[in-house]
C-alpha positions in Angstrom: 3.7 55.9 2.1 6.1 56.3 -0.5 5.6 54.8 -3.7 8.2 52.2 -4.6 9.5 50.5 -8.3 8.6 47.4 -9.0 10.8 45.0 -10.6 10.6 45.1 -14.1 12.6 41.7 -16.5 14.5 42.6 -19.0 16.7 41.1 -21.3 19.7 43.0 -21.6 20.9 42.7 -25.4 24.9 41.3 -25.3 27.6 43.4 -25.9 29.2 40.9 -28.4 28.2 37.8 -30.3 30.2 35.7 -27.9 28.3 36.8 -24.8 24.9 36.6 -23.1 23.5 38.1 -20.2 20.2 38.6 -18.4 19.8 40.6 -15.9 17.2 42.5 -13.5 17.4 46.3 -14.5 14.5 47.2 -12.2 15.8 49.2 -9.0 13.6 49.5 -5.8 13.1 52.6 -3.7 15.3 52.4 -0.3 14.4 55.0 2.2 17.3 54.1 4.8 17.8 55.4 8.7 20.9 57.7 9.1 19.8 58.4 12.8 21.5 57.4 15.0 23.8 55.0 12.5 22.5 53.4 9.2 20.5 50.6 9.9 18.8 49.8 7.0 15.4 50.3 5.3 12.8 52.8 7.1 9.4 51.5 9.3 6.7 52.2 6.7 4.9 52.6 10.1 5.4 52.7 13.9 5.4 49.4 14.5 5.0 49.9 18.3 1.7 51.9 18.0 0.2 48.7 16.5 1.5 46.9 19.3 -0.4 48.5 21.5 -3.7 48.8 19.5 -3.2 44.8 20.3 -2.7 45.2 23.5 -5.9 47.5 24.3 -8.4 46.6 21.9 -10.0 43.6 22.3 -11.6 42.9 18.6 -7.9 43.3 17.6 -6.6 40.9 19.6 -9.3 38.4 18.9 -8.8 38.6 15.2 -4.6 38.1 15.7 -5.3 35.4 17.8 -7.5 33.8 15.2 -5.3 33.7 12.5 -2.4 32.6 14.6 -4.9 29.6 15.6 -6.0 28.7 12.2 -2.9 28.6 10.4 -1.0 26.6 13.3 -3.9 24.2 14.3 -2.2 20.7 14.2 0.8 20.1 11.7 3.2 17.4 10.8 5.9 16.8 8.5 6.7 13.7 5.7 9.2 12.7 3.6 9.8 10.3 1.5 13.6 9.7 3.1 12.8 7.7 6.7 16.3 9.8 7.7 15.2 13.5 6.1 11.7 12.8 8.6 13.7 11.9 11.9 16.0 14.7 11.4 13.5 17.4 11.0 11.2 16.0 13.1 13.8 15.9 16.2 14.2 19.8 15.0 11.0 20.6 16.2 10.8 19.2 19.0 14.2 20.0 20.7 13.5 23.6 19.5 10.0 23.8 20.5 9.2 24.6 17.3 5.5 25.3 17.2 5.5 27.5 20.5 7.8 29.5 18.3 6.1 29.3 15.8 2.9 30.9 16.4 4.7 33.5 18.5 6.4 34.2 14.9 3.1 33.7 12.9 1.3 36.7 15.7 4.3 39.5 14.8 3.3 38.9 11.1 0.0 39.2 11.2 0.2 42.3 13.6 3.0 44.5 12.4 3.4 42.4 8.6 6.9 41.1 10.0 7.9 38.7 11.9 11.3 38.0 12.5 12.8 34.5 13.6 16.5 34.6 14.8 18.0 31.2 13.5 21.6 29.1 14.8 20.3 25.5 13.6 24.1 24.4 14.5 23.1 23.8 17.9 19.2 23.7 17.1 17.9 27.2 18.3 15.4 29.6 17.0 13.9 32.4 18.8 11.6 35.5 17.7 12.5 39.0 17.2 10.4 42.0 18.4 9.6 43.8 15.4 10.0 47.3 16.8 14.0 46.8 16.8 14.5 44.9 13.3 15.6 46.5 10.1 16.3 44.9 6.6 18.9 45.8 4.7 19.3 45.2 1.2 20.7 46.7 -2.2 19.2 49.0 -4.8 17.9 45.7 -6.7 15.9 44.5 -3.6 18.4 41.9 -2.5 18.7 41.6 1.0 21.9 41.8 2.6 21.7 41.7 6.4 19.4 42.4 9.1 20.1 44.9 12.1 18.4 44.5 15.7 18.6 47.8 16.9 17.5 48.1 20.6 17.8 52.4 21.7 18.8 53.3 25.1 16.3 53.2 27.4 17.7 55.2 30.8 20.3 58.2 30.7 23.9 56.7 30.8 22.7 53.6 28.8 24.2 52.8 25.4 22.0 51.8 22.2 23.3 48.5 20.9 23.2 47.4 17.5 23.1 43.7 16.6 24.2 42.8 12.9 22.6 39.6 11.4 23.7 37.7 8.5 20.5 36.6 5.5 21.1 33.3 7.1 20.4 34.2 10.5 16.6 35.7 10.2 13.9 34.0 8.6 11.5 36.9 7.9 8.0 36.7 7.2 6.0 39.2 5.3 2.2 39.3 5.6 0.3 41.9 3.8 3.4 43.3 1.7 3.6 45.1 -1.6 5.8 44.5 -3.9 9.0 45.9 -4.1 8.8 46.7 -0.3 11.0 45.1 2.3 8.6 45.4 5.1 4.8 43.9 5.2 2.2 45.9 6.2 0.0 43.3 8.5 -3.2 43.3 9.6 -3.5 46.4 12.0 -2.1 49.9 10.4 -4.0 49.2 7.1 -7.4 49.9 9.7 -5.4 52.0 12.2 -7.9 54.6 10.8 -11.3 52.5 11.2 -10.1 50.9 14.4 -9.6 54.7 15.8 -13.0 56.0 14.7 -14.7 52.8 16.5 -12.5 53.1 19.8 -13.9 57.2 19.8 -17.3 55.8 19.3 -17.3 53.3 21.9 -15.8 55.8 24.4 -18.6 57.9 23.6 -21.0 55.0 24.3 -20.0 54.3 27.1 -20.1 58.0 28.5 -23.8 57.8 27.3 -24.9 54.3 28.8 -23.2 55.4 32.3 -25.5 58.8 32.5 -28.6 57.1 31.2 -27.6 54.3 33.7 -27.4 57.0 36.3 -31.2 58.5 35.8 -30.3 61.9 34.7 -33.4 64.3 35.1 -34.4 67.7 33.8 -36.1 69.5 36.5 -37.7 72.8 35.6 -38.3 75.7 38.2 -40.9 78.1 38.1 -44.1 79.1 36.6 -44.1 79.0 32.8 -44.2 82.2 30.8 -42.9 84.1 34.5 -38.8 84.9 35.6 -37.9 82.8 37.8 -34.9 83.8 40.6 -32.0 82.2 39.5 -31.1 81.9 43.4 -34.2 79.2 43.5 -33.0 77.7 40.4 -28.9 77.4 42.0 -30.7 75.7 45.4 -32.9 73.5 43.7 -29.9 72.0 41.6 -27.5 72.0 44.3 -30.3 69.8 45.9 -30.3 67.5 43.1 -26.6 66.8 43.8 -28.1 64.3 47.0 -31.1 62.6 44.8 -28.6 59.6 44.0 -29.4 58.9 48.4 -32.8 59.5 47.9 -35.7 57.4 46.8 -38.3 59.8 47.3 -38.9 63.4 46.3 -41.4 66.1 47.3 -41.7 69.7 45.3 -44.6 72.4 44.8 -46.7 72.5 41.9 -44.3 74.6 39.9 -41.6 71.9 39.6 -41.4 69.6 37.1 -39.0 66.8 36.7 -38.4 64.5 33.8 -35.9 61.3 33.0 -33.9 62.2 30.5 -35.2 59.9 27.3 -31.4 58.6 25.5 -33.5 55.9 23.0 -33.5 58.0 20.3 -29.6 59.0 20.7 -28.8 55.6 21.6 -30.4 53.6 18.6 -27.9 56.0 16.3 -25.0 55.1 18.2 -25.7 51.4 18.3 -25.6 51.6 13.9 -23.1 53.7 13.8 -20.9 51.2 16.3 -22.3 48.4 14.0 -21.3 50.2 10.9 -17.7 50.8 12.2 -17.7 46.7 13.3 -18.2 45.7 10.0 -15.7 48.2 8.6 -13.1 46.6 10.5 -14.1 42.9 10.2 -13.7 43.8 6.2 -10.5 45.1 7.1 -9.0 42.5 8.9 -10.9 39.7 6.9 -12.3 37.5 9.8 -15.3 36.4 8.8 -18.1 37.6 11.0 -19.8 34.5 12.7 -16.2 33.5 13.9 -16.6 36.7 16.0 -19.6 36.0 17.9 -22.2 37.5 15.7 -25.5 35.5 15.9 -27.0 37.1 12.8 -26.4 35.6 10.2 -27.8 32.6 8.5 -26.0 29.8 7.4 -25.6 30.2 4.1 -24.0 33.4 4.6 -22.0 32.1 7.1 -20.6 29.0 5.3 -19.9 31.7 2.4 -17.5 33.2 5.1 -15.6 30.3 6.2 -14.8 29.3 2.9 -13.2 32.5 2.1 -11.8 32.4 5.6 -10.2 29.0 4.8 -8.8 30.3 1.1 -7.1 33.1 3.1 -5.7 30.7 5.7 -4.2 27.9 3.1 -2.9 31.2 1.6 -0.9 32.0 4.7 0.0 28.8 5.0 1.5 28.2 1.9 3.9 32.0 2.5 4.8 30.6 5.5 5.5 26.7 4.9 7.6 28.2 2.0 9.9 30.7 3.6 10.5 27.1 6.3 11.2 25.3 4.1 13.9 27.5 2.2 15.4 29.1 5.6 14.9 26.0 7.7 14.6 22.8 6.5 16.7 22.8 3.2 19.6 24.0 5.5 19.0 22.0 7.7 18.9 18.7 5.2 22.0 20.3 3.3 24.3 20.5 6.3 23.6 16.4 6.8 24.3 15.6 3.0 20.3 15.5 2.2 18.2 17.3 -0.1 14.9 16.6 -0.2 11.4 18.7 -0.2 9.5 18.1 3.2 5.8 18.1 2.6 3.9 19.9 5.5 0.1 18.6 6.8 -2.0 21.1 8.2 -5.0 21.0 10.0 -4.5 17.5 11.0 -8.3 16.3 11.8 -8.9 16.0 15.5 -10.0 12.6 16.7 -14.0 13.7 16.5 -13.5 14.5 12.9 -11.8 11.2 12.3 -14.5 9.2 14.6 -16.9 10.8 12.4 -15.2 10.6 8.8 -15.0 6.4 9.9 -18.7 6.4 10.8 -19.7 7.4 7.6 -17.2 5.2 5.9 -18.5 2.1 7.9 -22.0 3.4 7.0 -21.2 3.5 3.6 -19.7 -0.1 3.2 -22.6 -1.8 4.8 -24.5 -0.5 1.2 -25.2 -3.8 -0.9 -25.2 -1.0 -3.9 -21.7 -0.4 -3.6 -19.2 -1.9 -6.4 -16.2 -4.3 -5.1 -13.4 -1.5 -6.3 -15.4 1.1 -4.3 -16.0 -1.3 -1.5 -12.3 -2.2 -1.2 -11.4 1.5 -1.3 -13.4 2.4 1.9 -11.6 -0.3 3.8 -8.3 1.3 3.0 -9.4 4.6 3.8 -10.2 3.1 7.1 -7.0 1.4 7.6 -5.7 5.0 6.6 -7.8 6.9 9.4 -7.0 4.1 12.3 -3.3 4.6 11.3 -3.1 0.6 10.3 -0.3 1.4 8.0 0.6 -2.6 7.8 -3.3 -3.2 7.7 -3.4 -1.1 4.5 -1.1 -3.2 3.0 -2.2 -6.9 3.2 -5.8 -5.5 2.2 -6.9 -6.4 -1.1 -6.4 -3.1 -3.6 -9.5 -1.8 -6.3 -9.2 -2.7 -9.1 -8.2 -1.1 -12.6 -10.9 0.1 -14.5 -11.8 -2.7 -17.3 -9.2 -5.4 -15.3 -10.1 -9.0 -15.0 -9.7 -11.1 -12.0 -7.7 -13.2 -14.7 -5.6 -10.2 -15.7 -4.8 -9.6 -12.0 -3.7 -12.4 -11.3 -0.9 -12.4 -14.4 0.2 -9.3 -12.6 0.6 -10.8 -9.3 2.2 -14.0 -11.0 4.7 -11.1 -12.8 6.0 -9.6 -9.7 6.9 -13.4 -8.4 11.1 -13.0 -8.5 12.1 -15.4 -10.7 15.8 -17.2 -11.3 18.3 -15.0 -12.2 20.3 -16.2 -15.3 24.2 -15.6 -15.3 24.5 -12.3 -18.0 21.1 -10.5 -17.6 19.8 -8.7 -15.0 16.5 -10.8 -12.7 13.5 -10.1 -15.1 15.7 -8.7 -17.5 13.5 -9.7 -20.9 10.2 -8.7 -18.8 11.8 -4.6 -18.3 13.4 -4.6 -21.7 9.6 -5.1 -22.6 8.4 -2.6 -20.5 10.9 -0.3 -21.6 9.3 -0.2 -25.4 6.9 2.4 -24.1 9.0 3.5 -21.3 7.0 7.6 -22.4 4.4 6.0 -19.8 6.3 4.8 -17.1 7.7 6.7 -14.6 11.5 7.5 -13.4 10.7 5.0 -10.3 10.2 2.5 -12.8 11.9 2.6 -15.1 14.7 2.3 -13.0 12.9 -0.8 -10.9 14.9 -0.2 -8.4 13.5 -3.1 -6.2 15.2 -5.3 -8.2 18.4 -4.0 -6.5 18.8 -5.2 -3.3 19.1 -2.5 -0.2 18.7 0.2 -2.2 16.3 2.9 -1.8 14.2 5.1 -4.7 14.4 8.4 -2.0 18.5 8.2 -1.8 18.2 7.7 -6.0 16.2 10.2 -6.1 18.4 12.7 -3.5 21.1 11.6 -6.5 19.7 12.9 -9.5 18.4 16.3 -7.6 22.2 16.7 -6.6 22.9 16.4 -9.6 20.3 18.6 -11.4 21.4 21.7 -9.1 25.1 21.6 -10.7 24.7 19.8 -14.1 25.5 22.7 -16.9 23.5 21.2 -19.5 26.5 21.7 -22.0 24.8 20.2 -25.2 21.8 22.0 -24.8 23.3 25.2 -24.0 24.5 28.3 -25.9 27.2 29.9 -25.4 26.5 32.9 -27.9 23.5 34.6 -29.9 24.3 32.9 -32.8 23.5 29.3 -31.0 20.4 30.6 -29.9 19.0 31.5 -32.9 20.3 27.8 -33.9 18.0 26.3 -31.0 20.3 25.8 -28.5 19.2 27.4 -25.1 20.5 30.5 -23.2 20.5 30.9 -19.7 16.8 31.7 -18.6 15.8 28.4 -20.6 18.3 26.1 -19.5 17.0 27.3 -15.9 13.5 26.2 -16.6 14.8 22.9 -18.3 16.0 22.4 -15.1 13.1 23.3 -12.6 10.7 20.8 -15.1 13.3 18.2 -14.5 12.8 18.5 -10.9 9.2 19.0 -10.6 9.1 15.4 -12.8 11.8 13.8 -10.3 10.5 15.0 -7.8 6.6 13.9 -8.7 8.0 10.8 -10.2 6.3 12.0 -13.4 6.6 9.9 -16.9 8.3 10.5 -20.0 5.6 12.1 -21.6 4.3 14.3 -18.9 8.0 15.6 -18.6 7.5 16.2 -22.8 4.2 18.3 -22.1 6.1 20.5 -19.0 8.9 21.2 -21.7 6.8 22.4 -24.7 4.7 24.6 -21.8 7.6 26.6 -20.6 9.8 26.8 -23.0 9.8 28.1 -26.4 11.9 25.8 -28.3 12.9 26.2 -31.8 14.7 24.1 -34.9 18.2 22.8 -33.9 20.2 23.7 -36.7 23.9 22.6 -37.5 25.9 24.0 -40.5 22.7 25.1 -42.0 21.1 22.4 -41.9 17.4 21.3 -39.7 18.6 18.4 -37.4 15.7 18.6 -35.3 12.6 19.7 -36.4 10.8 22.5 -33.6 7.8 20.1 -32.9 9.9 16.8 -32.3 12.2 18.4 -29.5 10.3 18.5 -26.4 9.9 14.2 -26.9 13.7 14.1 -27.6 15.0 16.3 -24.7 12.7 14.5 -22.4 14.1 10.9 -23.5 17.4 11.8 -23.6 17.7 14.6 -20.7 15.9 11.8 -18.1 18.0 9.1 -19.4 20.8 10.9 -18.8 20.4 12.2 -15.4 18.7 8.9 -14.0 21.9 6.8 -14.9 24.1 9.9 -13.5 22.5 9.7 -10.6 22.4 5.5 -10.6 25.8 5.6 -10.8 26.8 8.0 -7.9 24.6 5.1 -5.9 26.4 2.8 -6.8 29.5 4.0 -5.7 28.4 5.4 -2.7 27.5 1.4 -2.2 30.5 0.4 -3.2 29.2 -1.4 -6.2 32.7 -1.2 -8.4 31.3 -3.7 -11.9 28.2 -2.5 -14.0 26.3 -3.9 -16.9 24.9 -1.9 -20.1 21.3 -2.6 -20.5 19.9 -1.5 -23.9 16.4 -1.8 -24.6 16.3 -4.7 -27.8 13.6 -4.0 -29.8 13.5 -3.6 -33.8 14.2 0.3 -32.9 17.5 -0.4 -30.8 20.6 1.2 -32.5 23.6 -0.9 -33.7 26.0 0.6 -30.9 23.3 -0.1 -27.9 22.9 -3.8 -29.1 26.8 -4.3 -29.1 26.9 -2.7 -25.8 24.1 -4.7 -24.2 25.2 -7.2 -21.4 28.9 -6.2 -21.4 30.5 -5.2 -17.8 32.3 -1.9 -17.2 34.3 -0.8 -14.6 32.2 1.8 -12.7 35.7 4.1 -12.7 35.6 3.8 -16.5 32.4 4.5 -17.4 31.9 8.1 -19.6 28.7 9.1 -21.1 27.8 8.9 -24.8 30.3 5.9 -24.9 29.7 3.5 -22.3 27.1 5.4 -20.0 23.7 6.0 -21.0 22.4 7.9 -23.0 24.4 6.8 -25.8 22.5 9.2 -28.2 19.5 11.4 -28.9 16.6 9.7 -27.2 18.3 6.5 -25.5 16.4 4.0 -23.8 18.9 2.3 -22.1 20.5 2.0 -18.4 22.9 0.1 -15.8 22.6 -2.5 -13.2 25.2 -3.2 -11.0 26.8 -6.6 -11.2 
C-alpha cells in the first residue's frame, strides 16, 4: 500500500486587504489506471480475490452475513412533515429498498465498497459489483465521476466503459483511511490470517482422513538381523488389501502397530484455535455469535456490547451517506427539505410482549409515585402503537407542580375571544415573550394560534432560508472587519450550521447562545474605533436577533405561500420595549411591503418582536 496525504486546513493569508479566502492546500495521492484507458483511482487490492475468499470460506461468509444482519435488522423512517414520510416511504417500497440494501451493505463490508447505481427520477437503485468500479476524483480528493469498467470476457468481445456522474453512485466506504478513495473492508486486512488457517485446516483434514483410515507400522524381521528387502516389498504390497480384511495372521517376527496421531493432533487443534481467534479479532465478530460455547457470560456480554458499538457505528456511516445521496434529493426535487430520522433495530414483537410485561408488572407497585405511574401507561400506549390512546391519557406531572397549578395551565390553553386589533391571546404571548431566552422557536412563534398552518412547513421555511441567507451584517468582507468582529467566511458557516441544529431541535434562545460562544470565537464589534459590543455580550445578541430574524423571514414566505396578503407587527410591551417597536405594535402592513429593520422584525439588535397574519 502506498502511503497517501492527508488533508491538512489551512488558512490561506489574502492577497490584499479587500479579500479573504480559505482554502484546502492539502493534496491527496492519486495512483490512476492508464491500462487500457484512464479510469480513475487504482484497487488498493484485487477486489475479486476477496470475493472468492467469500465464496469458499465459510467463517468468512458467516461474519459478512452477520454484519449485513445486524445493521439492517428492522428499520423505519419519521419525519416530522406527514408528506416528507409518505414520499420516502413510497421510495422504499417501489424500489425494494431494503433487498438492495443489504446486497449494498455485503459489498462494503467484503471489499470496503459498495457501490449503488442511483436514477430516483423514475425510483430505481441497483448495486454495482465492485470488481468493475473506479472513483475518480481531483488532486484535492474531490470526487468527480465514477467509471464501471466491465473487460472483455471472449476473443472478439469489446471492453465497455460506463461513465457515472457523483450523483449517480452512492458509494460506501467501510474500513477506509483517510485520504483514500477506496475502503479497505473486512477481508484483505486478514487475507494473511485467513490463508494461514485455510493451510492449516487443509493439513487437518489430511491428518484426520489417515488417522480415520487405521494407518499401521508393520515391521519385518528379526531385530538386530538384515532383513530381505524382497520380504519387506511383499509384505507391504499385502498391506495394500488390509482395508478388505478384518483379520490378519503373521509369524512371530512381524509386528504391527496403529499409528498413535494424539500427540500431533492436540498441536493442530491449538494452533487451528489460535489462527480462529486471530481472525475473529480481525474481523471483530465477537466470538459467542460464532458458535463458541466457551465462554462465560460475562465475557460474552462484554462482546456484544462492543459488537453493538461497532454496529450503531456502521449504522450511522451508512444512514448518513442515505440520507445525503438519497433522501435529501429526493425531498429537494419535490420542494422539501427536511432531515429523515432512521429507527433501527425495531424490537420484534417478543421484545415488545416482554418490555409491556414488565411495565404492567411495574404499575401494579402501590410504591410507585402518580407522575411515574402515569408515565408507564404512556409507554404502554407507546408500545401497543395507541397513538390516540397516548393522547387522552393523563400526562406526569412537572416536578414541584400542583394540581392547582395544572389546572391554571389547562384553563390557559382554553381559546378565548379574539378582540378586533390584537392577535387571540395576544397579552398572554407578549407575557410569555419577556423571557422568550427559554422558550423555544416552536413557541415563540405559537403557531397553533394560526389556523391550518403547520410548525414542519415553518420550519422547511426558515431552513430554506438558512441555506442561502448571506448573513450581510455579520459578515466581513475584508481583514480589516475581521479584526473589528465581524465574521469571515469559515465563521459565518458555523453561525449557520448552529442555526440549524437549534431549528432543527427546536432549541431555545439561550441554548442557541451557548452553541455560539462553543464554536465560534467571537470578538469586540468595533465601529470607528469605538467598542459597540462588548466580546462576552455577543453570543446573547446574535442569538436574539439572528432567530428573530430568520423566524419572521421564514413566517412570512408562509404566509404568502398561503395567500395571506395583510400582517400585523407584534412587539413585545414590556418596560424594555424600544420607542419604534411600541409605535409599530398593532399596525397592518402589506405583506408586499414589508422590509426588515423597518417594518419586519427584527427592528434592531436583540428584537423580540414578530407578525401574525390578519
Amino acid at each position: 500500500m502506498k502511503k497517501k496525504i492527508g488533508y491538512i486546513a489551512k488558512l490561506k493569508e489574502p492577497e490584499t486587504a479587500d479579500e479573504i479566502v480559505e482554502k484546502f492546500e492539502g493534496k491527496v495521492e492519486n495512483p490512476k489506471v492508464k491500462y487500457p484507458q484512464d479510469l480513475g483511482v487504482e484497487h488498493p487490492f484485487d477486489f475479486e480475490s476477496v470475493e472468492r475468499v467469500y465464496k469458499r470460506v465459510s467463517i468468512i461468509s458467516g461474519a459478512v452475513n452477520k454484519y449485513v444482519d445486524n445493521i439492517m435488522g428492522e428499520f423505519t423512517i419519521r419525519a416530522k412533515n406527514p408528506n416528507s414520510e409518505a414520499i420516502i416511504k413510497k421510495f422504499l417500497r417501489t424500489t425494494n429498498f431494503s433487498t438492495v440494501m443489504r446486497a449494498w451493505i455485503r459489498e462494503g463490508v467484503l471489499k470496503g465498497n459498495g457501490f449503488m447505481e442511483l436514477d430516483l427520477k423514475n425510483s430505481q437503485i441497483r448495486v454495482l459489483n465492485a470488481n468493475y468500479m473506479y472513483v475518480e476524483r481531483d488532486e484535492e480528493g474531490n470526487v468527480t465521476g465514477y467509471n464501471q469498467f466491465i473487460p472483455q470476457k471472449r476473443v472478439g468481445m469489446k471492453a465497455i466503459t460506463i461513465p457515472f456522474k457523483p450523483e449517480q453512485i452512492a458509494h460506501l466506504k467501510i474500513n477506509d483511511i483517510a485520504g483514500e478513495a477506496y475502503g479497505l473492508g473486512l477481508t484483505y486486512p486478514n487475507e494473511r490470517a485467513i490463508e494461514t488457517m485455510v493451510l492449516h485446516i487443509e493439513d487437518f483434514t489430511k491428518m484426520i482422513k489417515r488417522k480415520a483410515n487405521m494407518p499401521i507400522h508393520a515391521k519385518v524381521g528379526i531385530p538386530g538381523q538384515s532383513t530381505n528387502s524382497k520380504d519387506v516389498d511383499d509384505f507391504a504390497e499385502r498391506l495394500q488389501f488390509m482395508n478388505n480384511c478384518t483379520e490378519w495372521v503373521t509369524d512371530g517376527n512381524v509386528d504391527m502397530k496403529v499409528l498413535d496421531f494424539s500427540a500431533i493432533t492436540e498441536s493442530m487443534v491449538k494452533t487451528l484455535q489460535n489462527d480462529l481467534f486471530q481472525v475473529m479479532a480481525g474481523i471483530e465478530v465477537p466470538e459467542v455469535l460464532l458458535g463458541s460455547g466457551q465462554l462465560n457470560e460475562g465475557i460474552a456480554k462484554v462482546q456484544l456490547e462492543g459488537w453493538q458499538r461497532k454496529i450503531a457505528s456502521l449504522q450511522e456511516v451508512i444512514e448518513s451517506i442515505v440520507e445525503e445521496k438519497i433522501f435529501k434529493p429526493l425531498l429537494n426535487s419535490n420542494k422539501l427539505d427536511e432531515v429523515i430520522e432512521f429507527i433501527w433495530n425495531l424490537p420484534g414483537e417478543e421484545e415488545i410482549n416482554r418490555r409491556i410485561e414488565k411495565v404492567s408488572e411495574l404499575i401494579k407497585s402501590p410504591f410507585i409515585s402518580p407522575v411515574l405511574r402515569a408515565g408507564m401507561e404512556i409507554e404502554i400506549a407507546r408500545l401497543l402503537d395507541m397513538n390516540d390512546v397516548e393522547k387522552i391519557l393523563i400526562k406526569p406531572q412537572k416536578a414541584g407542580e400542583t394540581e392547582d397549578q395544572e389546572r391554571e395551565e389547562e384553563e390557559e390553553e382554553i381559546e378565548q375571544p379574539e378582540v378586533p386589533g390584537a392577535k387571540p391571546n395576544a397579552n398572554e404571548l407578549q407575557e410569555k415573550i419577556k423571557s422568550y431566552e427559554d422558550m423555544t422557536i416552536q413557541e415563540f412563534v405559537n403557531l397553533q394560534e394560526i389556523k391550518g398552518f403547520n410548525y414542519t412547513d415553518y420550519l422547511i421555511r426558515i431552513l430554506q432560508r438558512l441555506n442561502i441567507d448571506p448573513f450581510a451584517f455579520l459578515r466581513a468582507t475584508n481583514k480589516q472587519e475581521v479584526l473589528n468582529g465581524l465574521f469571515d467566511d469559515n465563521e459565518i458557516e458555523r453561525l449557520r450550521t448552529v442555526l440549524k441544529n437549534g431549528f432543527k431541535k427546536n432549541k431555545t434562545i439561550r441554548q442557541i447562545e451557548r452553541d455560539i460562544e462553543s464554536n465560534i470565537d467571537l470578538r469586540d464589534r468595533i465601529i470607528q474605533g469605538k467598542i459597540v459590543a462588548a466580546r462576552e455580550n455577543r453570543a446573547v445578541m446574535i442569538a436574539r436577533t439572528e432567530t428573530v430574524r430568520l423566524a419572521n423571514m421564514g413566517l412570512v414566505d408562509l404566509y404568502k405561500e398561503n395567500g395571506v396578503e395583510k400582517v400585523r407587527f407584534l412587539a413585545a410591551l414590556s418596560d424594555r420595549t424600544c420607542p419604534i417597536c411600541e409605535g409599530l405594535n398593532a399596525q397592518v402592513f402589506d405583506i408586499k411591503e414589508l422590509k426588515v429593520g423597518q417594518n419586519q422584525p427584527p427592528i434592531h439588535s436583540g428584537c423580540r418582536c414578530t407578525l401574525i397574519s390578519v
